[in-house]
C-alpha positions as CSV (number, residue, x, y, z in Angstrom):
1,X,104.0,115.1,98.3
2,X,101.5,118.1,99.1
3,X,102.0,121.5,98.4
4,X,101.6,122.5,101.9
5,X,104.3,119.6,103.0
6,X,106.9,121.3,101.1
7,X,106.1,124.6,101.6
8,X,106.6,123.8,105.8
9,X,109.9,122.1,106.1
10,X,110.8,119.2,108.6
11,X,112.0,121.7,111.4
12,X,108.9,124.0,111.7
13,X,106.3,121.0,111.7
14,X,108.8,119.3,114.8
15,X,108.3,123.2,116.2
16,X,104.3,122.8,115.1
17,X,104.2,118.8,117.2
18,X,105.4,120.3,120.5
19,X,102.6,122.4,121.9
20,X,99.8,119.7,121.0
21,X,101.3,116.7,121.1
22,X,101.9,115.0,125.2
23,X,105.8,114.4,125.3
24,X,106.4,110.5,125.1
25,X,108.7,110.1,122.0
26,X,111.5,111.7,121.4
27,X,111.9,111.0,117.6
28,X,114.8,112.1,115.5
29,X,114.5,115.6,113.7
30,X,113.3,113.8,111.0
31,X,109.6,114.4,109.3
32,X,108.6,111.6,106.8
33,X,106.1,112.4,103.9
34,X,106.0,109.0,101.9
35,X,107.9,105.1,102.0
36,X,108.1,102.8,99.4
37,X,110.0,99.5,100.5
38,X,112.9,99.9,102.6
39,X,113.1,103.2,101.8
40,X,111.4,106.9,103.1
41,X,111.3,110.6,102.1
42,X,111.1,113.2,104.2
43,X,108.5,116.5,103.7
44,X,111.6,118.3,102.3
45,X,112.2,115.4,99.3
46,X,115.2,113.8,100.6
47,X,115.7,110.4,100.9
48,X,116.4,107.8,104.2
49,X,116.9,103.7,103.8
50,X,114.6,102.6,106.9
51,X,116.9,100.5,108.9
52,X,114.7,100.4,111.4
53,X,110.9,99.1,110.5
54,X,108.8,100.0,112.7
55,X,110.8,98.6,115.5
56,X,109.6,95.6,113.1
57,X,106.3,95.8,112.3
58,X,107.4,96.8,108.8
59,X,109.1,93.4,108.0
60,X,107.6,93.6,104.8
61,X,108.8,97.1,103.2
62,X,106.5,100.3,103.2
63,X,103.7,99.8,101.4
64,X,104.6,96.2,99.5
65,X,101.8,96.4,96.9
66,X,100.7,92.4,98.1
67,X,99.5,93.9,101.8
68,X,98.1,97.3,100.4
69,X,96.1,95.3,98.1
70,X,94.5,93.5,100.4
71,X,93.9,96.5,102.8
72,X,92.0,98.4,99.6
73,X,89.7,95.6,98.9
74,X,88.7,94.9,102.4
75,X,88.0,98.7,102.4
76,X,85.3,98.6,99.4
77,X,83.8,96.0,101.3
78,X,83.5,96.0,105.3
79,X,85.7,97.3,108.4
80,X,83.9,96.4,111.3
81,X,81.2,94.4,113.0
82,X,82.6,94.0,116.4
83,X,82.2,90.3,117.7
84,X,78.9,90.9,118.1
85,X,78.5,89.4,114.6
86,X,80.7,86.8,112.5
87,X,82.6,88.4,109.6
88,X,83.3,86.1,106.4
89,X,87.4,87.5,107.0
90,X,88.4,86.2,110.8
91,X,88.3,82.2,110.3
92,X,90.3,82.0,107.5
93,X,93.0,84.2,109.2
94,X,92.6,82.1,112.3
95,X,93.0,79.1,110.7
96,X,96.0,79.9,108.4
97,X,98.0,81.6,111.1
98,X,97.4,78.9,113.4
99,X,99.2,76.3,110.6
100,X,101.2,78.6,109.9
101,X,102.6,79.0,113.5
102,X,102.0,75.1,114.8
103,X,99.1,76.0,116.8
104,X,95.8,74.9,117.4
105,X,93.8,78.1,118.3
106,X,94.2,81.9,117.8
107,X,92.8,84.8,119.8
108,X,92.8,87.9,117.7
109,X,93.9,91.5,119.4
110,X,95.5,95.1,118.2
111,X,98.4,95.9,119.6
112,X,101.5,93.6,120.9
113,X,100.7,95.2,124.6
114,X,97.2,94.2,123.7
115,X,98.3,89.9,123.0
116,X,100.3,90.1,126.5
117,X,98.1,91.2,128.7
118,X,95.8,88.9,126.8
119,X,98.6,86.0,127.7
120,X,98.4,87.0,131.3
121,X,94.8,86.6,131.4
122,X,95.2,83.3,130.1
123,X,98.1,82.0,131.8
124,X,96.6,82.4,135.1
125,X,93.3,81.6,133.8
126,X,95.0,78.0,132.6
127,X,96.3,78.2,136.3
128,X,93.0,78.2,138.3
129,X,91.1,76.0,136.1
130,X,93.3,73.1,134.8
131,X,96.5,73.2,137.2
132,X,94.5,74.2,140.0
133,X,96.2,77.0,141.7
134,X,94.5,78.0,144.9
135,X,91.9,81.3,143.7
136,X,94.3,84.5,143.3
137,X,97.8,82.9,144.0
138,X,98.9,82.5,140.6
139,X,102.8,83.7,139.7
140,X,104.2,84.1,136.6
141,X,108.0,84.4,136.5
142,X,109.6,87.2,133.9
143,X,113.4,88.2,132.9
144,X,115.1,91.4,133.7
145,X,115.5,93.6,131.4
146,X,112.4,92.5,129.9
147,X,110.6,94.9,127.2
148,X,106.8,93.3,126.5
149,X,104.7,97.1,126.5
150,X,104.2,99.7,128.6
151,X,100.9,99.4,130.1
152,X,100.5,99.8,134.1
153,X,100.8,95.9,134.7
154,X,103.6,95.3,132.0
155,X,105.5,98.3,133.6
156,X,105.4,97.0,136.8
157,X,107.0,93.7,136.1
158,X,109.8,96.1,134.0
159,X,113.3,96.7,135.5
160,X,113.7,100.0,133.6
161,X,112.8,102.4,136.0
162,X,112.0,105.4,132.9
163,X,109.3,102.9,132.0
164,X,108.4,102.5,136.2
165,X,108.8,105.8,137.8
166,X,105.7,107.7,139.0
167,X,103.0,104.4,137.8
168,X,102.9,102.5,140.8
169,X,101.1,101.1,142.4
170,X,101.8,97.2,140.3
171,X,100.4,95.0,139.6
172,X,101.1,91.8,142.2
173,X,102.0,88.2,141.0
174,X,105.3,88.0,138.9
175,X,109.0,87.2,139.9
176,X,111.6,88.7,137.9
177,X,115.1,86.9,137.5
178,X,117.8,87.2,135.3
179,X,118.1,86.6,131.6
180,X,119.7,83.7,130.1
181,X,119.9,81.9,133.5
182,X,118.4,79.0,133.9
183,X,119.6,78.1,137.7
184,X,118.0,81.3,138.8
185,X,114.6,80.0,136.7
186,X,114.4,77.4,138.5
187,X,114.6,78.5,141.8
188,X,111.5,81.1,141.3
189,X,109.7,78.5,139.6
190,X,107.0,77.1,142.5
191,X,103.9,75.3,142.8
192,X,101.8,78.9,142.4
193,X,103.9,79.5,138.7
194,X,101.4,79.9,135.9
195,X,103.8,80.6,133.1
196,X,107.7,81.7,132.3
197,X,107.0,84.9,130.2
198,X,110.3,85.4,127.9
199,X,111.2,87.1,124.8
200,X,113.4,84.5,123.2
201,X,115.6,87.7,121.9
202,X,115.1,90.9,124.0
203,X,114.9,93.0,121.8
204,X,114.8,96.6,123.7
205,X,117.3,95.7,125.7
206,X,119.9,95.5,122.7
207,X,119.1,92.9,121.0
208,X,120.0,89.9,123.4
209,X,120.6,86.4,122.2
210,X,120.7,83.8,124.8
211,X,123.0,80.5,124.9
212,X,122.1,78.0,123.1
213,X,119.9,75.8,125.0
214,X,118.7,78.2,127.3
215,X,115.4,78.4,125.0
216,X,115.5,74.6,125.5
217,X,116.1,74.6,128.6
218,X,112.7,77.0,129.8
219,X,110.7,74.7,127.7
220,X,112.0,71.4,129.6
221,X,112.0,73.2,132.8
222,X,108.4,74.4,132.5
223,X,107.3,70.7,131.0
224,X,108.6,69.6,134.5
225,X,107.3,72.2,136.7
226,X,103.6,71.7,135.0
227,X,103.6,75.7,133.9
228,X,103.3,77.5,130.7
229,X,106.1,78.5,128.5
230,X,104.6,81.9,126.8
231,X,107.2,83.2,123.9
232,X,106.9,86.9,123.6
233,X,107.7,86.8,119.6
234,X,106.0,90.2,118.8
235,X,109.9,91.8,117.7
236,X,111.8,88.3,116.7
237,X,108.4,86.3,115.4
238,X,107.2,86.4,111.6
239,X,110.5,86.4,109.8
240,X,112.6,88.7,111.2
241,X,115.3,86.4,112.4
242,X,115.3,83.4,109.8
243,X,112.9,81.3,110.8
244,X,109.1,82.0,111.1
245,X,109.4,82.3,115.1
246,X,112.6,82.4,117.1
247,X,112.5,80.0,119.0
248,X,112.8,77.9,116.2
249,X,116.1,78.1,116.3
250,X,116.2,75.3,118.7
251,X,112.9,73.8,117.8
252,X,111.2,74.8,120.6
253,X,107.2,74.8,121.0
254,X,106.0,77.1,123.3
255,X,102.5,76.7,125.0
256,X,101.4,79.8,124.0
257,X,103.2,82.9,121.9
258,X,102.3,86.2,121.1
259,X,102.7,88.1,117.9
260,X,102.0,91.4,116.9
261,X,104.0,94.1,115.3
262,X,105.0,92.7,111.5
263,X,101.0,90.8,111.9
264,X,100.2,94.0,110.8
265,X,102.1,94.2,107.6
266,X,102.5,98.1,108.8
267,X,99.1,98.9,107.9
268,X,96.6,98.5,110.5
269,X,97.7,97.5,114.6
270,X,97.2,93.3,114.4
271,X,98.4,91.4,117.1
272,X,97.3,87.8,118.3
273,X,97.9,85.1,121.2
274,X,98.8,81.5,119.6
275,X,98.9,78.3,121.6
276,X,97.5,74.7,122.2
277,X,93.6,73.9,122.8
278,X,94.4,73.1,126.3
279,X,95.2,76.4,127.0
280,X,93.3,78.8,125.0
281,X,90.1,77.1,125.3
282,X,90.3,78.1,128.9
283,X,88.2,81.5,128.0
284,X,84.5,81.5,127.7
285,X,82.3,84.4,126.2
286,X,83.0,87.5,128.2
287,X,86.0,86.7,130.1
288,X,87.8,88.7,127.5
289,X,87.4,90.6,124.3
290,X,88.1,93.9,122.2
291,X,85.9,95.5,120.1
292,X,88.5,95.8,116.7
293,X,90.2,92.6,117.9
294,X,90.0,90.5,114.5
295,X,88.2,93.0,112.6
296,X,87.6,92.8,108.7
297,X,90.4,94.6,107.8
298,X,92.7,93.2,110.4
299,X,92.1,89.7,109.5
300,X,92.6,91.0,105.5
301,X,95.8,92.2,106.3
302,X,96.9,89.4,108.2
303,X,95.9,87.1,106.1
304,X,97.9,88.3,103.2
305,X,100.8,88.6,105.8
306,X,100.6,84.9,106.7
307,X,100.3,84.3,102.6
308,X,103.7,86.4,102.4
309,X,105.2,83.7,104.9
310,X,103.6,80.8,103.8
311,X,106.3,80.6,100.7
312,X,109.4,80.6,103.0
313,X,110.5,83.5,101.2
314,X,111.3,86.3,103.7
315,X,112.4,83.4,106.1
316,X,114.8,82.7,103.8
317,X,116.0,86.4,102.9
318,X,116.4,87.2,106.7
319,X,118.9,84.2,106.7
320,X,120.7,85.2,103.9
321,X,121.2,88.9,104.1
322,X,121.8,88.2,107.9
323,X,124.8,86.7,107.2
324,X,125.8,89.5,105.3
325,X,124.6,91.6,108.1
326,X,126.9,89.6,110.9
327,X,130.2,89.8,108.1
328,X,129.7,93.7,107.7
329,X,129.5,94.1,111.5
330,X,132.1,91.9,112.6
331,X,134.8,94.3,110.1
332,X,133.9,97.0,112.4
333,X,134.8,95.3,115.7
334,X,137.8,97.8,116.9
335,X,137.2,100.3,114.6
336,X,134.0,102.3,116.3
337,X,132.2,98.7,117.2
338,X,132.9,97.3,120.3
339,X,130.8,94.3,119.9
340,X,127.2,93.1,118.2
341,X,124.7,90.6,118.2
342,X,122.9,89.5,115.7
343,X,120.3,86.9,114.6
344,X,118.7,87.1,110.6
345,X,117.9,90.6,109.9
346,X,118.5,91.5,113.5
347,X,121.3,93.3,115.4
348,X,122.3,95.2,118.4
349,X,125.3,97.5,117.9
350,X,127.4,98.5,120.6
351,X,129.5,101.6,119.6
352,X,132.5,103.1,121.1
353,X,131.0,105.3,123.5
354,X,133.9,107.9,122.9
355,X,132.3,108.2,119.4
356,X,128.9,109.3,121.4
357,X,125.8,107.9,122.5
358,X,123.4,105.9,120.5
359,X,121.0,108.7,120.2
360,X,124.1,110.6,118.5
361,X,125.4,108.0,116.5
362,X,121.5,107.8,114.6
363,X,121.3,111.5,114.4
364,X,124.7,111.5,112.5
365,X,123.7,108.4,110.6
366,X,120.2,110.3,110.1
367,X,122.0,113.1,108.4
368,X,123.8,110.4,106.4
369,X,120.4,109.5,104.6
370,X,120.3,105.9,106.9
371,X,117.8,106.0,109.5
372,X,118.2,103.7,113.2
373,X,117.3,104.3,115.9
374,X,119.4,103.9,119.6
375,X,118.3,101.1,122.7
376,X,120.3,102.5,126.1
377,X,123.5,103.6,126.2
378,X,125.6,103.2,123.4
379,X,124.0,100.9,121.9
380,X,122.0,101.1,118.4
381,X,119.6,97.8,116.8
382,X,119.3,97.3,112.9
383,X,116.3,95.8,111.9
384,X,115.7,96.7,108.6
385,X,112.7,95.6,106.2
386,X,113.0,92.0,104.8
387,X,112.8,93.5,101.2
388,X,116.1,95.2,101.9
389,X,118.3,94.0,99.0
390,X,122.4,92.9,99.7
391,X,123.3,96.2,97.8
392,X,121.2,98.6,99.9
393,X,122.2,96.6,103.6
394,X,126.2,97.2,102.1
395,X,125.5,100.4,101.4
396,X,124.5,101.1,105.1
397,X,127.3,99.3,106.8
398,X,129.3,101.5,104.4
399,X,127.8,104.3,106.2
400,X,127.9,103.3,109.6
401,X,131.6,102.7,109.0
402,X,131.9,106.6,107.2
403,X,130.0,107.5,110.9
404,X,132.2,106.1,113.6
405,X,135.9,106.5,111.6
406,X,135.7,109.8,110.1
């Protein structure tokens, strides 16, 4: 840590943000200086286990030497081109990604905003040129409570009205019905629907894990309706909840899925848009693009990412210590927790709200040394880095426990 770091402590840089910086976080009162793995220290030296990573784009630990590697090489050699030019870096990532996920073609973008609106294009795209929707008619049907980004199209299809208030006027051409119901699906489903967009766990929203067979059941009713079914995987894809993708959990292909967040390995913003030939190879040269889509560096970083997940290893980690995970919560049911949901390495917490509100229950646990952060309500989500060992995840649970009974 820097001299200057520790001679101005956590609350006078928060005091030193506000003037300068525009008002669209409200972090905890909590300044970080350095990470290694699961774990972070503050400007002040004390130290926090991340139990939240990135919202998961930090699947992979702080810094894991594997991805930070790879990132220092590609740096002593070349950053950018553009796609003006071909780079020696973007096939091989394309092409491992795309086994690695079960698809046949990959369209390289930044940020997990970035690969929906990218999905969007394509979906309706797909819909003019191979299903033959009549020129500007195309639908695509999304789920309440639905958390995919926050630019001015995403936010208009969102139900959360902090997200929506004062960023009108939308966007036109999507039908919004309720989560985890497939009756109500299938009634906005029409000859004009280009594609069910779905997280197959919504995440912001608390974590929410649908039936079983509801994930099935969009990909049959799609099939039959001759629409897309595009997976939003950015939070559940890449490990975090057992399996590669989520909605492997009821071996579901998807048409198209988009990824982002962990693609990244929490070094550079990678996201992507995976799916079948059919549908990707709808675009032609400047229907889309981005100029640091599938840059040098990005596709270094992803690769190594995909390499990480190639070996089953962090699949296989998020199973196991998700178990743990699930036993730890369920002890707390009636004393402070109220109910959970959880999936691998992934859970929504829903406190007591006599205890306090989510925000309050991580400021406590922030002062604890365990860092979360809250969803709505009283409600908190655990998604901590896929390196967390068994002893480390206990020893938070132990703390959450110390929070809500003492």
């Amino acid at each position: 840590m820097t001299a200057p770091a520790r001679a101005r402590g956590s609350q006078e840089l928060i005091r030193a943000e506000e003037p300068v910086l525009a008002h669209n976080y409200h972090p905890l009162p909590v300044v970080v200086a350095r990470a290694e793995g699961a774990w972070v220290e503050d400007v002040e030296g004390r130290r926090y286990l991340d139990m939240l990573a990135g919202y998961s784009a930090l699947n992979f630990g702080h810094r894991h030497p594997a991805l930070v590697d790879a990132a220092h090489r590609q740096l002593d050699r070349l950053t950018l081109t553009s796609r003006a030019f071909h780079h020696d870096r973007l096939a091989g990532f394309a092409e491992r990604l795309a086994a690695l996920t079960g698809t046949d073609m990959v369209l390289p973008m930044n940020t997990g905003a970035e690969a929906v609106e990218s999905g969007i294009k394509v979906a309706r795209k797909w819909a003019y040129d191979v299903k033959g929707v009549p020129a500007d008619r195309a639908t695509i049907v999304v789920a309440a409570d639905n958390f995919h980004g926050r630019t001015t199209t995403i936010v208009g299809f969102s139900t959360d009205e902090t997200a929506r208030a004062g960023f009108g006027p939308f966007t036109p051409g999507f039908r919004v019905v309720p989560y985890n119901d497939l009756g109500a699906l299938e009634e906005a489903v029409d000859e004009t629907t280009a594609a069910v967009l779905i997280e197959p766990i919504q995440g912001e929203a608390g974590v929410l894990i649908p039936d079983d067979g509801y994930l099935a059941g969009v990909r049959e009713l799609t099939r039959r309706a001759g629409c897309l079914f595009v997976a939003d995987e950015i939070q559940s894809g890449l490990g975090r909840t057992g399996h590669t993708l989520a909605v492997e959990h009821e071996s579901v292909v998807p048409d198209v899925v988009l990824l982002g967040k962990a693609l990244g390995g929490g070094i550079v913003p990678v996201s992507a848009v995976v799916g079948s030939r059919e549908v990707l190879g709808v675009l032609r040269p400047g229907e889309h693009g981005s100029t640091f889509g599938g840059n040098p560096l990005a596709a270094a970083v992803g690769t190594a990412v995909v390499e990480l997940l190639e070996t089953g290893e962090f699949q296989r980690r998020a199973a196991e210590l998700g178990a743990v995970l699930r036993e730890g919560l369920a002890a707390l049911v009636g004393r402070g927790v109220v109910g959970f949901r959880a999936r691998g390495l992934w859970a929504g917490v829903d406190v007591d709200p006599a205890l306090g509100s989510g925000r309050e229950i991580s400021e406590r646990l922030m002062r604890e040394g365990v860092l979360v952060k809250d969803t709505h309500g009283s409600t908190i989500r655990l998604a901590p880095p896929l390196t967390v060992t068994g002893e480390e995840l206990r020893g938070a649970l132990g703390t959450l426990e110390k929070v809500l009974t003492s």
